[in-house]
Every structure is written in structure tokens, then in C-alpha cells.
N, C-alpha and C positions, 0 to 999 in steps of 0.2 A: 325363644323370641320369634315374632311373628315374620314373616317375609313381607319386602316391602311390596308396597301396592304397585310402582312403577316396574321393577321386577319382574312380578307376577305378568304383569300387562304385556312386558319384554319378551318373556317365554310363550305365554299364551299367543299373542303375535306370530311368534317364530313355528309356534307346533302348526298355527292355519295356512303360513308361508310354505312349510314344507310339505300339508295336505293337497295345497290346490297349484304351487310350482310356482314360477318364477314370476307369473303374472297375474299373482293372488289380488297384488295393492290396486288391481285395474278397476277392480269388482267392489264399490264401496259397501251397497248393500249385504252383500256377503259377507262380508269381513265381517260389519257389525253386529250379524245376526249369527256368527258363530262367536263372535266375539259375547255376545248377550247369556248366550247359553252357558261358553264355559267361567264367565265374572258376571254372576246376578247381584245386583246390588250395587256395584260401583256403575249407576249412570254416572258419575262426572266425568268417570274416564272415557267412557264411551263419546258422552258431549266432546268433551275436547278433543277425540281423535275424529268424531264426525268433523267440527270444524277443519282440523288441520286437510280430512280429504278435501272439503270443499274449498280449501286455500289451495289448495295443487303439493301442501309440503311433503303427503306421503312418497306420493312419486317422485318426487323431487328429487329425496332423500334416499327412495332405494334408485332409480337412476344415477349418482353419485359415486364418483368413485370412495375407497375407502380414505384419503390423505384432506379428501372435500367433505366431507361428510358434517364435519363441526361449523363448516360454516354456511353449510345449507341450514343446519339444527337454528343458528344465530339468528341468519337474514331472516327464516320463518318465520320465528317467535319476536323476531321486532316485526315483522309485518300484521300479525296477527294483532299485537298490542297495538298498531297505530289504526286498524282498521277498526276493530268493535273494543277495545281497552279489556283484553284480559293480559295478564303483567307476565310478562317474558319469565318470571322465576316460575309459572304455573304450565306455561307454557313446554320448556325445554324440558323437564320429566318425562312424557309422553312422546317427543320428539325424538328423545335416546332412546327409547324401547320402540320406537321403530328402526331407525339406524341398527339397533343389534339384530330385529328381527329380520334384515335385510344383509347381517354378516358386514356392516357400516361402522359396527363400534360394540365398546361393550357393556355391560349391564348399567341402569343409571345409576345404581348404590355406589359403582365403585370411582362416580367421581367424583372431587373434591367438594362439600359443599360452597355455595357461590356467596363470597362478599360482602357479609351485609352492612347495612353502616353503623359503625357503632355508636352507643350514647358517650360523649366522656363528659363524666362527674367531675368537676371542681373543688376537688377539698382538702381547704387551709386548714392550717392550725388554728388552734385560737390565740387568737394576742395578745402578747404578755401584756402585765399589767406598767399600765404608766401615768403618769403625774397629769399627764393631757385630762381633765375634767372633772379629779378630784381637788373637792374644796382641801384650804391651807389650815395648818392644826389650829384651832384657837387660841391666845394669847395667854398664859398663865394670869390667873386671878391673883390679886394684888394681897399680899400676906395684911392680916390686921395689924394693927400694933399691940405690944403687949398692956395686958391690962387695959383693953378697949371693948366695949361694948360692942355687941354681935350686933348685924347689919341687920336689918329689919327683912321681912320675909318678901319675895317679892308680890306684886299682886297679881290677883288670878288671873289666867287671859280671858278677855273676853271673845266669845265665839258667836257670829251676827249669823243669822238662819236668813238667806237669800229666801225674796218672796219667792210663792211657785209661779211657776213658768205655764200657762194655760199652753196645754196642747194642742200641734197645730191640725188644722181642720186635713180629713183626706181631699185628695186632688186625685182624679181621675184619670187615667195616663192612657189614653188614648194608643193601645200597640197596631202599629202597621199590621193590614193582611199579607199572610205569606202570599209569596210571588207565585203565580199560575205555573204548577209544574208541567214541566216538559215534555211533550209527547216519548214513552220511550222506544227507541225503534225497533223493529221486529230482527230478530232473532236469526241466522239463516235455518236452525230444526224448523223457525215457526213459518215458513212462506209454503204459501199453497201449495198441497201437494196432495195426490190421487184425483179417482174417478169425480165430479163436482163441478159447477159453473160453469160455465160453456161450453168443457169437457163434454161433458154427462149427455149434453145437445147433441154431439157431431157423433156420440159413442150412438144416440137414438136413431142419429141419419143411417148408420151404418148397418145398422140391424133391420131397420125399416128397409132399406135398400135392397139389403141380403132378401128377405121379404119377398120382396117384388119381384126381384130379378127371379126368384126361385118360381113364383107362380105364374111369372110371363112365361117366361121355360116351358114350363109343362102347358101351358094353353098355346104355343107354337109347336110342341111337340105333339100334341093331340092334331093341333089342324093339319099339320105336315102329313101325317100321319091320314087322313081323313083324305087331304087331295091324293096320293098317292092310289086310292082303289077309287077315286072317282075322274076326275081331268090333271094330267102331269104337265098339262100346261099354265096352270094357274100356280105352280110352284116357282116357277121363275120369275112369273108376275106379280105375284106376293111377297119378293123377297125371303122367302125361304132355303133356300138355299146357303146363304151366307149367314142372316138372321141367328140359326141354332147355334152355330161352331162359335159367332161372336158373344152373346148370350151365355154359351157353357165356360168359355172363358173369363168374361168379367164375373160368372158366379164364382167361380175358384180363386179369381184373386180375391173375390171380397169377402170371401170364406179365409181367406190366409191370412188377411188384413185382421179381421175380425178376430183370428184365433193369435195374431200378435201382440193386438192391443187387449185383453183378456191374461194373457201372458205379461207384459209391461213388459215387451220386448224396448231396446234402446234403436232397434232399428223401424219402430213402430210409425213414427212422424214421416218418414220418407216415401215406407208404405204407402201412406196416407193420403201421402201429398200425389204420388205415381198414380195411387188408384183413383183419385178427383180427378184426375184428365181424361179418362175415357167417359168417367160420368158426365161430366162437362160438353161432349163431342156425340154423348149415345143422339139427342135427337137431329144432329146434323146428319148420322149414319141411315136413323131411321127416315130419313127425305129422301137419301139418295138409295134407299132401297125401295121408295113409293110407300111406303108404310104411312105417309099421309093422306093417302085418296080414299075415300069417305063416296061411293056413289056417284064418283066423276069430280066431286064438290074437292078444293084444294086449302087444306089448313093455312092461315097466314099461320109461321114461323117465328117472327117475330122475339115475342112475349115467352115461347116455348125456348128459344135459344136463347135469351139475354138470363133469364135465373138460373138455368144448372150453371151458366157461365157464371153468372156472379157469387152463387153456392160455391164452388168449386176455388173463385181465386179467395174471396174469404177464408173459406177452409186453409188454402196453401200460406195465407199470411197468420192466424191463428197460429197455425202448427208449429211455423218458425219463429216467432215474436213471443211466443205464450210462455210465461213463467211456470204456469202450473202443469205445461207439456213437459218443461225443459227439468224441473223437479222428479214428473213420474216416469218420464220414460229414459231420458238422458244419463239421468249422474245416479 
């Protein structure tokens, strides 16, 4: 006889619990993708425990002590049914084979199966028989007399043939249109998730940037380099001095940045958010190191300061507000 599928899920659970240690449940992707490897074939089970991670019950459940445990298993699985309706009996399977894999309880086979409502059948006897609506015996027929001539035979019946009935004509029954079905609502596997849609823009800002920053670098490092054997007084009046060390700096964090989100680091968005403020402030640094004088002639500032600032708070509400960030890099 085969092992049951909840079981299996129980154990396989408990084998990934005691590979990755006490804070395997923290790691959803993980879980799943070892989980995928050693049960090919049972996506349900997989769907159902993704949901349960995105419901918070796994943690829930191995945070829990062991006397609690059943009735985290419960409130879950009624929480789960009243938010997207899958039925509490589909639900709690998966929910005990986390509980055991967390040392919460034990295997789901071995407990009682749950409830179900039974059908009950109504069935009488049959009724005796009784006088209620049969007809009464008929009368005995009247003896002849003796030596009396037999009573004449009765006559035929007649039997009258009803005209026909013309048949009636069809009538055309006009059935209602089925009612406009339902938008059905998405799924939490099916909401945006990876690199795509606005994403995929701020991933381009960031690369472009990397870009830039890398070849302003080396054209400040060349001209540094250039005043050096010719006037060391146009290095302080260039802004050189400070220019390179801030420049090698924002190139390494956006080099870190860049190598997090590439990674689908979970600390990726904050990255993100830390590294837009210096990009936001570079052209206020480059005014106050004269990096605007052009031939005596003075850049308005303006138009140069209002866009990385408005790129930049963009960026920070994106990051935090975004479905499709809080999908790739968060959970």
C-alpha cells in the first residue's frame, strides 16, 4: 500500500527543516524549490503550501508551542477558506505535515478522519395491505329458477373511437441569456512577479548609471592625472580633489546594488531606496565643487536639480508601494 501523499509531504518537510535548521520556514522560496525537487508531480501540494506561506500559517505554526499547535492548524484553515474559498478539509492535511515537520504534532494519517455529514436514507416498510381503496365484492348473481330459460346474452359493449386531437402547433420559448460571468480574481501564485514593467525601467536606470558613473571616473581620473604634471593649482579649482573618492564610492555602492538586485536579494528595495539619495544630491555636490563653470558662464541649476530629485522620490515610492517589488524581492 502506497504512503499517503500528506505523509510524504510531512517527512519531506522535516528532511529540508533539519538540512537548512531551525529557520528553514523563514525561506519560502527555498522550501519550495527543494520541496519541487524531492515531490515532482504533486503541484497541489506545493500550491497549497505556497499559499499557507503567503497566509503567514507556516510560521505561525512552527512558532507555536506544541499544546497550541491544533489550534493554529484550525484558525489557519478557516482563514484560508474565508479569504479565496478552498475548504478547511483540503486545507488542514498540509497544515499537520507542517506542524510534524516543526516537531508540533504528528503524521496527518494518524488522525482521526474529520466528520462528514452523513446522508440518512428513510426506509419504510411497505404497507400492509388494507381495505382503504379496494373496491367491495360484488353481489352474488340471482340463482335462476328451476326449469327457466337462460337469460339472454348480454350485448356487446360498444366502444366510441375519440376524434383526433390535431396537434398543437410549437411555441418558441424564448430562454434567458446566461448572466455575465464574474471576473475571476487572481490567484496570489498569479500576481506580478520578476524582472517586467516598471521594474525592468529602474533595473535600466541602474545599469545606465553604473555606466556613467564608470566612465566619468576614468575621465576625472585621466584629467587628475593630466593636472598633476602640468598646474596643481587647477586641482583644487576643478574640484578634484573630493570629485574621485565621491565618484569611487557611489560606483561601489551601485555596483552592490546592482549585484543585489541580479541576486533577488530581500534586502534589495532598501539598497535602492539608500542608493537614489546620493543620486538625487550628485548635481548639488557638483555646484558646490564649481563643476558648473563652463568659461566663467554659470549653469542655471534649476531643471538640473528638480529631475534626479523627482527620479529619485519616484524611485523610493515605487520601491515601497510596488506589488511586483514586494513579490520579487520580499517574500
Amino acid at each position: 500500500m502506497s504512503e499517503d501523499i500528506h505523509d510524504t509531504l510531512a517527512k519531506t518537510l522535516a528532511a529540508i527543516r533539519q538540512r537548512l535548521g531551525e529557520g528553514a520556514f523563514d525561506d519560502r522560496r527555498k522550501v519550495l524549490a527543494l520541496l519541487a525537487d524531492a515531490m515532482p508531480g504533486h503541484n497541489r501540494q506545493l500550491r497549497l503550501l505556497g499559499i499557507a506561506f503567503d497566509h503567514g500559517a507556516v510560521q505561525a505554526i512552527a512558532a507555536a508551542r506544541r499544546d497550541q499547535a491544533a489550534l493554529e492548524i484550525d484558525r489557519h484553515a478557516q482563514r484560508v477558506d474565508a479569504d479565496i474559498g478552498i475548504r478547511k478539509a483540503i486545507m488542514v492535511p498540509v497544515l499537520r505535515a507542517v506542524a510534524y515537520a516543526a516537531n508540533r504534532g504528528a503524521l496527518p494519517s494518524t488522525y482521526p478522519p474529520s466528520p462528514e455529514v452523513s446522508q440518512v436514507v428513510d426506509q419504510r416498510a411497505a404497507p400492509e395491505e388494507s381495505w382503504v381503496g379496494l373496491a367491495d365484492d360484488p353481489p352474488p348473481a340471482p340463482t335462476p329458477p328451476p326449469h327457466a330459460a337462460p337469460p339472454p346474452p348480454p350485448p356487446p359493449p360498444v366502444v366510441s373511437t375519440p376524434p383526433p386531437v390535431p396537434a398543437p402547433a410549437l411555441v418558441r420559448v424564448a430562454t434567458p441569456a446566461p448572466p455575465m460571468a464574474k471576473p475571476v480574481p487572481r490567484a496570489p501564485g498569479e500576481e506580478p512577479k520578476g524582472v517586467g514593467g516598471w521594474l525592468a525601467a529602474w533595473l535600466a536606470w541602474l545599469i545606465l548609471s553604473a555606466l556613467g558613473l564608470m566612465g566619468y571616473g576614468v575621465t576625472s581620473g585621466i584629467r587628475l592625472l593630466d593636472l598633476l604634471f602640468s598646474d596643481e593649482s587647477m586641482i583644487v579649482q576643478g574640484g578634484l580633489i573630493v570629485l574621485p573618492p565621491l565618484l569611487l564610492g557611489l560606483g561601489i555602492a551601485t555596483f552592490v546594488v546592482l549585484l543585489l538586485f541580479v541576486r533577488r536579494s530581500h534586502y534589495t528595495r532598501w539598497a535602492y531606496c539608500l542608493w537614489l539619495v546620493p543620486m538625487a544630491l550628485l548635481p548639488i555636490f557638483a555646484d558646490g565643487l564649481s563643476l558648473t563653470a563652463i568659461d566663467g558662464d554659470t549653469i542655471e541649476l534649476g531643471p538640473l536639480i528638480a529631475i534626479p530629485i523627482a527620479i529619485s522620490i519616484g524611485g523610493v515610492v515605487y520601491f515601497l508601494r510596488s506589488r511586483r517589488v514586494r513579490n520579487t524581492f520580499v517574500r
